[in-house]
C-alpha positions as CSV (number, residue, x, y, z in Angstrom):
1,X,113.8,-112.1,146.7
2,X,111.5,-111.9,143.7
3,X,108.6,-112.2,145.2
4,X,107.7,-110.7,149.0
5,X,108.1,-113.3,152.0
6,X,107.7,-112.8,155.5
7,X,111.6,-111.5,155.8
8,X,111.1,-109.2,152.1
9,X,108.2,-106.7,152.4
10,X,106.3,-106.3,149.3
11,X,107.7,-103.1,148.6
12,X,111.5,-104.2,148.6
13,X,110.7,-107.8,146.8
14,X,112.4,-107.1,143.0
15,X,109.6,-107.4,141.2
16,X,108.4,-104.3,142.6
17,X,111.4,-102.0,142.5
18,X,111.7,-103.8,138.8
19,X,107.6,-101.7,138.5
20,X,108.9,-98.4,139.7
21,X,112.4,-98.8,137.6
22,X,110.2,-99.0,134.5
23,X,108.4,-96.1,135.6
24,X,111.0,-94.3,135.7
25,X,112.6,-95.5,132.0
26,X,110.5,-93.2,129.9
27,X,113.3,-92.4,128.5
28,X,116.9,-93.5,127.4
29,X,118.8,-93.0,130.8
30,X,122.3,-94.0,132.5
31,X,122.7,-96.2,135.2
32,X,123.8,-93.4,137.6
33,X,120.8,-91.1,135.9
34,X,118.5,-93.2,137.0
35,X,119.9,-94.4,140.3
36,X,119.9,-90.7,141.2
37,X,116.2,-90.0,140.0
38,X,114.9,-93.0,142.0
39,X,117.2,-91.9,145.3
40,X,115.5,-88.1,144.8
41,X,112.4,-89.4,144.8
42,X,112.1,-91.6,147.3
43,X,114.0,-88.9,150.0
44,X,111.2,-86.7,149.1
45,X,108.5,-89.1,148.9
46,X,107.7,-88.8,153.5
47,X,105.5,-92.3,153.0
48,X,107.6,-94.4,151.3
49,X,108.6,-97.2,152.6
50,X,111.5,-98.3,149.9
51,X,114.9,-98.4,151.3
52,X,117.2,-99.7,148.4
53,X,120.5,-100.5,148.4
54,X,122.4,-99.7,145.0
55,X,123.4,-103.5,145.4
56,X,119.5,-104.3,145.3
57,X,119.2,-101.8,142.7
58,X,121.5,-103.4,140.4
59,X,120.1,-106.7,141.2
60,X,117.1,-105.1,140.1
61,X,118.4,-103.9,136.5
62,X,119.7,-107.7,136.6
63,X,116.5,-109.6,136.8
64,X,114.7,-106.9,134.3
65,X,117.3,-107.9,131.9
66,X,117.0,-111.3,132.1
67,X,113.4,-111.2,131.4
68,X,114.0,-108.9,128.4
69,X,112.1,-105.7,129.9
70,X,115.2,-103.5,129.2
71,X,118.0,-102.8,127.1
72,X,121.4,-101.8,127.4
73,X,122.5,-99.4,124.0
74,X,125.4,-97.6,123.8
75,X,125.5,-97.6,127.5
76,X,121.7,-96.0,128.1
77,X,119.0,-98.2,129.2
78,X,115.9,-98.4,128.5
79,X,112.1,-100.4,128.0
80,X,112.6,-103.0,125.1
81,X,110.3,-102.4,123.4
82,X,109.8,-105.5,121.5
């Protein structure tokens, strides 16, 4: 689930939908903010291969917490920086 296996694809494991969610935090943003920005551009990207559930999305913003990449302020995330 972390990691790709033979039944996750490398591009759905959470460690690299945790990569592109930190792209994406360059700045404070909602949970519905970004959720949107990352559906957008994935519709337009032709090539992707991502498919993401909101449920994997969250689980996502779950296991980026837990290793302290992001923070949750006054109900914006965004990259811990410390």
């Amino acid at each position: 689930m972390i990691l790709p296996t033979k039944h996750i694809s490398q591009e759905n494991a959470l460690l690299s939908i945790g990569s592109q969610v930190l792209k994406f935090l360059n700045s404070s943003k909602t949970v519905s903010t970004l959720w949107e920005e990352m559906l957008i551009t994935y519709r337009d990207n032709q090539n992707s291969n991502i498919d993401i559930s909101y449920e994997w999305f969250v689980l996502t913003l779950d296991f980026l917490f837990i290793i302290k990449a992001i923070e949750l302020k006054d109900g914006l995330l965004s990259r811990r920086t410390s």
